[in-house]
N, C-alpha and C positions, 0 to 999 in steps of 0.2 A: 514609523520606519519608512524610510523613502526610496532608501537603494534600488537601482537599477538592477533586475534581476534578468538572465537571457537561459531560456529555455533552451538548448539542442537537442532537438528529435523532438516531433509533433505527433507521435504516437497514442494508444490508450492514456499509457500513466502521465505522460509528457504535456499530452493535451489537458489531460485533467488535472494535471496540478496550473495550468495557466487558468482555466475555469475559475476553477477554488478561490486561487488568488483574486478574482476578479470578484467573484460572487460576497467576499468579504470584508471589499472595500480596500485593497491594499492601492497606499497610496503614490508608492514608487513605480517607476517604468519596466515596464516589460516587453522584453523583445525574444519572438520566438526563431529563431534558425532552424530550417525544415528542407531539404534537396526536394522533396515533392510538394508543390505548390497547393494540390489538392487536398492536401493536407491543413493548411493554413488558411484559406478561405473565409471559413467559418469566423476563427479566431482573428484575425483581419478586421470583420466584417465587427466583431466585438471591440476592437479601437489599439489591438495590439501592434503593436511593430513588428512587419515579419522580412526574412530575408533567407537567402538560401546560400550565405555567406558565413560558416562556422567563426571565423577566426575574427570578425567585423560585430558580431552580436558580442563573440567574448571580452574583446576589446572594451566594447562601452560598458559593460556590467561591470556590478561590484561582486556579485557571486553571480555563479554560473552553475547551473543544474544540467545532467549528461543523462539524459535519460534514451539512451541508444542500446541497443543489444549488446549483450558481452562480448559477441566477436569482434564488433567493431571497434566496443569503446577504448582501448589501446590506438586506433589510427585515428581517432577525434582526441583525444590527448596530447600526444604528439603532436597533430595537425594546431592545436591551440596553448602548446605547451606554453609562448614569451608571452599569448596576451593572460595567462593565466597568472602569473608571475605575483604572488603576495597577496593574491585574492585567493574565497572562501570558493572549491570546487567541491559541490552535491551530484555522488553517483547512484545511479537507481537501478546499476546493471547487478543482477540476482547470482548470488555465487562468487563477485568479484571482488577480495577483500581491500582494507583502506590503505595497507601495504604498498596492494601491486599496483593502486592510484598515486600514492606516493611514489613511487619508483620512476615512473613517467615523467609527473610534474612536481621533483622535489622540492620547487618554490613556489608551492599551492599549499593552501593547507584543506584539508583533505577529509569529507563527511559522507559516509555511507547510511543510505538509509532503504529500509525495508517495507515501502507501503503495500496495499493489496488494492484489488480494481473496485472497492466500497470509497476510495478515493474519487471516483467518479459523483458521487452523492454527499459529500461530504463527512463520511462516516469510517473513513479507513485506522485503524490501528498503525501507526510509523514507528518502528521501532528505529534506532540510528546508533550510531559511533563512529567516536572521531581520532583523527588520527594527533601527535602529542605537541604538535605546533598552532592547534584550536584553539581561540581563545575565549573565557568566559563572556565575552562579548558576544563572539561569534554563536554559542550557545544559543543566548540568547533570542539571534537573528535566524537561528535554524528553528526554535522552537517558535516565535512569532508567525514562520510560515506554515509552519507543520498544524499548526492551529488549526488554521484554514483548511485543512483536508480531513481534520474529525480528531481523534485522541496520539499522542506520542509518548516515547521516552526513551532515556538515552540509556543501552545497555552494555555490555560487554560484548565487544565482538565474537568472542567464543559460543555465546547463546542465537547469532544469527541462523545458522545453519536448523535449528530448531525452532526459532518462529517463525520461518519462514515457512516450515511443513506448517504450522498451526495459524496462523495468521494469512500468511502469502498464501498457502493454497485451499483457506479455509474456506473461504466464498464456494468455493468446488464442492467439497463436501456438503455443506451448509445448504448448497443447492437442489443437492441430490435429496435432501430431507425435506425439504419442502416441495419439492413435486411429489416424492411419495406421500406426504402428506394430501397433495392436492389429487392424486387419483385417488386415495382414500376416500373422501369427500365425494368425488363422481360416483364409484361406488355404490355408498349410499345413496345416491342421487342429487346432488347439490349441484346448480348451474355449475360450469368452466371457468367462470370470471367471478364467483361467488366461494368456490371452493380454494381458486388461488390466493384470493383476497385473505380467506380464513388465514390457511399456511402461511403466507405470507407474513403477515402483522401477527402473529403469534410468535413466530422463531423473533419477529422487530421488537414485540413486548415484553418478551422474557429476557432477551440480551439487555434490554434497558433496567429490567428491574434489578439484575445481577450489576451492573455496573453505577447506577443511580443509589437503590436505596440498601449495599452492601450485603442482600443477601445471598446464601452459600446456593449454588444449582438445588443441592438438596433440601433446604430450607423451604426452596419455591414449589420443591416437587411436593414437598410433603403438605401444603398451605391447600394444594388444590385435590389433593388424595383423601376420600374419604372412606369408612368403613362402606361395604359394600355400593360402591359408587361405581360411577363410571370411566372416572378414570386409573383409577386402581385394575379396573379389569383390562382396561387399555396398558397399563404398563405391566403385566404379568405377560403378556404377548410381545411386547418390545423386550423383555430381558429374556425370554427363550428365545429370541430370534439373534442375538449376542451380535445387538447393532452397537453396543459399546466397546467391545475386546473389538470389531470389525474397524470402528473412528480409531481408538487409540493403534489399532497394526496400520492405519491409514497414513497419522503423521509417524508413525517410527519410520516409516519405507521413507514417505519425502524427506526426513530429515537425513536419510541414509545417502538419498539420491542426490541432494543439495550438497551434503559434504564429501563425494568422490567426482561432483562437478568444479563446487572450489578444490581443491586437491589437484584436479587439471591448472585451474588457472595459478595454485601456487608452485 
């Protein structure tokens, strides 16, 4: 795949989808558009095309990725509405359904996706959907990219507003547990960088063993729980402490709060 792809907005997710791309060898042009220069520097410096020209990157792409704030992304649509014109537009603004991108650039055709900032490492969840002028081509050319930033799949836009509390804001969560895990460790007395390290690659090992060799969360709990062990007495103190009913009230609220923020934008 060779297409010309142009990034607008050199942000977190914006910059690290141009990274990814690079980091895995994509063999097509990339051209980043960025109004802050000190933004693009870096990515520059990596052999990218940058300008501070929206309408001039969109122009030369073959798809174009919008990865700007929901407030704005309505005035960068419009502002590239002609060069957009029968090309594949990738929005990455949270809440913003494919809809109200279509309404803009009704001669674009139109892919929403849902990454989380694990896209920086190559490890992000994409969830995406498309709007019904997509073509199985074009699929394809979403899913070739999407590669490069860790696992995708294309769902029903109805289920957005819910991955996006469990995925999108899941890094948040996820992180909260591994530093409690890591004062744990201090606690007892384990170095700073010995303790982080444990937590750390612990929550990396178990995500992989659930998603690599298909076992159930519970499967893996019960593999390492033994009768009077030590970790059995470690989870009798984790389930009186109802860090589970706390995660699950965690994504109902995001997902409550994601869908009265789309609800504004529809």
């Amino acid at each position: 795949m060779k297409d010309t792809i142009a990034i607008i907005g050199a942000g977190v997710i914006g910059g690290s989808v141009v990274k990814s791309l690079l980091k895995s060898g994509y063999e097509g042009k990339i051209i980043v558009a960025e109004i802050m220069p000190e933004k693009t520097k870096e990515l520059e410096q990596l052999g990218v095309s940058v300008t501070t020209n929206n309408r001039d990157a969109a122009r030369e792409a073959d798809i174009v990725f919008l990865s700007v704030k929901p407030n704005v992304l309505k005035t960068v649509l419009k502002e590239v509405s002609r060069e957009v014109e029968g090309k594949l537009v990738v929005s990455t603004a949270a809440a913003v359904n494919v809809k109200f991108c279509k309404r803009v650039v009704p001669k674009a055709r139109c892919v929403r996706i849902m990454p989380n900032v694990a896209i920086m490492v190559q490890e992000s969840f994409t969830a995406y959907c498309c709007d019904d002028d997509v073509t199985k081509e074009d699929k394809k050319k979403i899913e070739h990219i999407l590669v490069a930033m860790g696992r995708s799949m294309e769902i029903d836009e109805c289920y957005m507003d819910a991955v996006t509390a469990v995925s999108g804001s899941g890094p948040g969560y996820l992180s909260i547990i591994i530093e409690a895990l890591a004062y744990g460790g201090l606690k007892v007395g384990l170095p700073r960088d010995l303790a982080l390290t444990c937590a750390a690659q612990a929550v990396l090992g178990t995500a992989k063993l659930v998603l690599e060799t298909e076992q159930s969360p519970a499967q893996i709990r019960d593999s390492v729980t033994t009768p009077g062990g030590t970790t059995i007495e470690a989870i009798y103190e984790v389930e009186g402490s109802e860090v589970r009913q706390a995660l699950m009230r965690a994504v109902e609220a995001a997902t409550k709060k994601s869908e009265k923020i789309r609800k504004q934008w529809e």
